[in-house]
N, C-alpha and C positions, 0 to 999 in steps of 0.2 A: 429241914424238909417238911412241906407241910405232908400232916398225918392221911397214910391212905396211897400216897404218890412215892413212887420210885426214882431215885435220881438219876435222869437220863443223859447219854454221854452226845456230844453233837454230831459223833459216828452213825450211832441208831438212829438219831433224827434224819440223818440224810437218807438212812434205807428204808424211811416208811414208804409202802406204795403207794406210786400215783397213779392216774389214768384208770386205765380197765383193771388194774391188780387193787384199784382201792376199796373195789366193790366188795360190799358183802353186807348182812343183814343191818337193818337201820336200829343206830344207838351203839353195834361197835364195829364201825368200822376200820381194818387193821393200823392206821393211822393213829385212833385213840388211845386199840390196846398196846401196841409199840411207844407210844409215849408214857404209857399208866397211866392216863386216864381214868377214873372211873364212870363214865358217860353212860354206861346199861342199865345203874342204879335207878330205879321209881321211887318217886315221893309218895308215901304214905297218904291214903285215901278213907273218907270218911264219906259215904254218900247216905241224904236222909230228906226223904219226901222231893226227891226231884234236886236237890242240891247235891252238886259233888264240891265235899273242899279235900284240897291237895296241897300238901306241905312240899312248897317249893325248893325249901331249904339244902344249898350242895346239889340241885340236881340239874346234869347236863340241860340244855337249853333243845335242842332236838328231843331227847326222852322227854321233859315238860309237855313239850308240843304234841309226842303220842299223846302223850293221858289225858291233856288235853280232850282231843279227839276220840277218844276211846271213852270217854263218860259223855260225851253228847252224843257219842252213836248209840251207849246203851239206855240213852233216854232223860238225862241231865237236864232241865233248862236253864240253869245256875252251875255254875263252876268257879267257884273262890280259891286263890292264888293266896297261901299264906308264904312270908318270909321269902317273898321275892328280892334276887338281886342282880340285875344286870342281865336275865335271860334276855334274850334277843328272838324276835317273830313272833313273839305271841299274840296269839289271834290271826296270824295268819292263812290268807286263802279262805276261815272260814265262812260258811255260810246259812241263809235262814234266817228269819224272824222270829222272835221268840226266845233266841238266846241271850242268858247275857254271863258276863266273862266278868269278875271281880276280882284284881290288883292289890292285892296289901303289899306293898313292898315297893321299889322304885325298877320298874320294869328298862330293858335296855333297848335297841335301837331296832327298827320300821318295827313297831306296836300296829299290829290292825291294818299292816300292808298285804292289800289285795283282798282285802274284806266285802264281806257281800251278804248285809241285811243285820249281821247282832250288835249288841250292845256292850261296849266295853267301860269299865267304870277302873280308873286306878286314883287308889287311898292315896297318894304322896304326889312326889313327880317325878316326873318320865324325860328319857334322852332323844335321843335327836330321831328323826323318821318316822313320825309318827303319819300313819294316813297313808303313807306311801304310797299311789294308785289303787285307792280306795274307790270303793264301788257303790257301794249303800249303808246305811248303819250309821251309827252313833258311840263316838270317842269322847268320855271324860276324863279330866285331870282333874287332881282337884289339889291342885300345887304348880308347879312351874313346868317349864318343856322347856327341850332342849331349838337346834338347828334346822333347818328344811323339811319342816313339817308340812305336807299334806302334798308330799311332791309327785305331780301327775296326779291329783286325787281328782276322782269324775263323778262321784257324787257322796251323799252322806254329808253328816256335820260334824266339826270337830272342834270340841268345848274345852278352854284351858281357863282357872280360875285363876292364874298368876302370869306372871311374864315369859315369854318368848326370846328365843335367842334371831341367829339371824337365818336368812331367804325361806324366809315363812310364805310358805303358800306358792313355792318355786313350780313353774310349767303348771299349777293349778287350770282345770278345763270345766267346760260343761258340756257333756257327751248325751247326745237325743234330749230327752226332756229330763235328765238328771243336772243338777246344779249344787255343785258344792258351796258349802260356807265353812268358815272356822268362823269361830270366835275367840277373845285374848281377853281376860282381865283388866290385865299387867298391862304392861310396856313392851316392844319390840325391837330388834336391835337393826342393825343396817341391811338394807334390801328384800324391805317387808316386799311383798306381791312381785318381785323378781321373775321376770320373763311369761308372765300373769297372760293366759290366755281365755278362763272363761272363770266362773262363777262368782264368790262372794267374799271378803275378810273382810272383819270386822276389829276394831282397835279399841277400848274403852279406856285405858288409863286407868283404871281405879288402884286407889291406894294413898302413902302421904308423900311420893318422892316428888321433888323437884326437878326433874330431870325431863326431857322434853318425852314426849309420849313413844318416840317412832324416832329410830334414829337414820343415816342419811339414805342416800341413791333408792327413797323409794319409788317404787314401778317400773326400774329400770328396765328397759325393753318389753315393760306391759303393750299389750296385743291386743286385750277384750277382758272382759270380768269387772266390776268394779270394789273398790278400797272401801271403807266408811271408816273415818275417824272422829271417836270424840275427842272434840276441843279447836284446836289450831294445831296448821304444823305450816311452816316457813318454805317458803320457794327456796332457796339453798341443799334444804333438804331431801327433794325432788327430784327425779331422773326427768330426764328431757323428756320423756315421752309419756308425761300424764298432767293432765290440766287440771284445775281444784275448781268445784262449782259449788252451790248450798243444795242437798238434796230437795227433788220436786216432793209432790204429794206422794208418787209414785214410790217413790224411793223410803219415803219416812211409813205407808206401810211395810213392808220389804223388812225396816228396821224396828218397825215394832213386832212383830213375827219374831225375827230371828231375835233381836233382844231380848225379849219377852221369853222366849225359851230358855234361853243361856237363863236369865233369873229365875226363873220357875224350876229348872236344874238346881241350881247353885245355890238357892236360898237367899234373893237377892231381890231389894225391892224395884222393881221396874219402872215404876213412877221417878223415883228418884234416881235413878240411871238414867233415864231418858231426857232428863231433866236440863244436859249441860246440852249445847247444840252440836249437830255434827257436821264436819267436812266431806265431800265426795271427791275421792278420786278417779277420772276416765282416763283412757288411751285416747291421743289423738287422732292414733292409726291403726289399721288393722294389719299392717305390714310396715311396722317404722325401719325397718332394715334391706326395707326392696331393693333399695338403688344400690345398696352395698353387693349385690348377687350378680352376677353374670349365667346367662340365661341360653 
């Protein structure tokens, strides 16, 4: 038994409330205390000159998220996450310029979902959802990411110093005059820009693997936004509904901007990044699936 937890019988599990009987004050609700849970537990706080750090360690993923919240209401512009593992929404919802949110630890799934304006920084790497219908602000890894990253995201940027798993950049948009980008170090796995309806991804490869940069059904049912890859990547690997061009002038500003930043972040020389040529990927169509509807 781990220490702290009661062993619960699969009786009691079925009588925890649901619905309207579940309610009750946030951090125990009767669900958690009926399993034992210890969820109302706080991480230990140290706040100094506008820093709050919070020892994330063992502590429910919702109570995180109060304290969170509770040290940038009382005036925090920095909030550092030690002995992270696995919480889940952090940085969600929040909002404002000026903030930023620091990750020791390997943070768990939609990191900075529904974000709007801070800055999030995680020491390691991070799992799948990150960006989630993101809004504004700035998402760094400084390690690898997991799956479906930056899904629905409508604007901000989101910076990964390592490789990518797969449907990266899935339903990606650009909403009024906000336009998302991610950026990837690494490599990407099958169905980068997946169902791609507005802003930016960008692909660099960096590293020593021999493995192709992007693996297959890229763009599949891409709509609008466009891809940038460095290097080459093979029409096999390709969804039907994205053509491959040499980007214009237009474009290679665009890429030195948004490169240019990912380096300037990461510590990373830009010169020599920018150095190998890049591929553009477009949609053909702005409705590849129209004829399939019935209207």
């Amino acid at each position: 038994m781990i220490d702290g937890l009661r062993p619960v019988s699969s009786e009691t599990v079925r009588n925890v409330p649901t619905g309207p009987l579940r309610k009750g004050p946030t951090g125990i609700e009767p669900a958690r205390i009926v399993a034992g849970q210890p969820g109302g537990d706080k991480g230990p706080v140290v706040v100094e000159a506008g820093t709050a750090r919070i020892d994330a360690r063992h502590i429910y993923y919702k109570t995180l998220n109060e304290q969170i919240r509770e040290q940038i209401e009382a005036g925090a512009h920095t909030v550092v996450l030690d002995n992270v593992n696995g919480q889940r929404y952090i940085g969600a919802g929040l909002t404002g310029d000026g903030v930023t949110l620091v990750v020791n630890g390997v943070p768990g799934n939609d990191l900075a979902t529904f974000m709007d304006g801070p800055t999030v920084i995680v020491n390691d790497n991070a799992q799948d959802g990150i960006g989630n219908t993101m809004n504004s602000g700035l998402v760094v890894v400084n390690g690898d990411a997991g799956d479906v990253l930056g899904y629905g995201m409508r604007g901000g940027r989101l910076y990964v110093r390592g490789d990518v798993g797969y449907r990266v950049g899935i339903h990606m948009k650009a909403y009024q005059d906000r336009r998302p980008v991610i950026v990837a170090g690494g490599q990407a796995r099958d169905f980068f820009g997946e169902y791609m309806a507005g802003g930016e991804l960008i692909l660099l490869g960096l590293g020593d693997s021999d493995q192709a940069i992007v693996g297959s059904y890229v763009g599949t049912g891409m709509h609008g936004g466009l891809i940038f890859l460095r290097g080459t990547v093979e029409q096999h690997q390709l969804g039907k509904e994205v053509a491959v061009t040499t980007p214009d002038a237009a474009d290679a500003a665009r890429l030195e901007d948004f490169v240019g930043d990912f380096c300037r972040v990461m510590g990373l020389d830009t010169a020599e990044v920018m150095s190998v040529p890049f591929v553009k990927l477009f949609p053909y169509s702005h409705r590849p699936y129209g004829k399939l509807y019935a209207y």
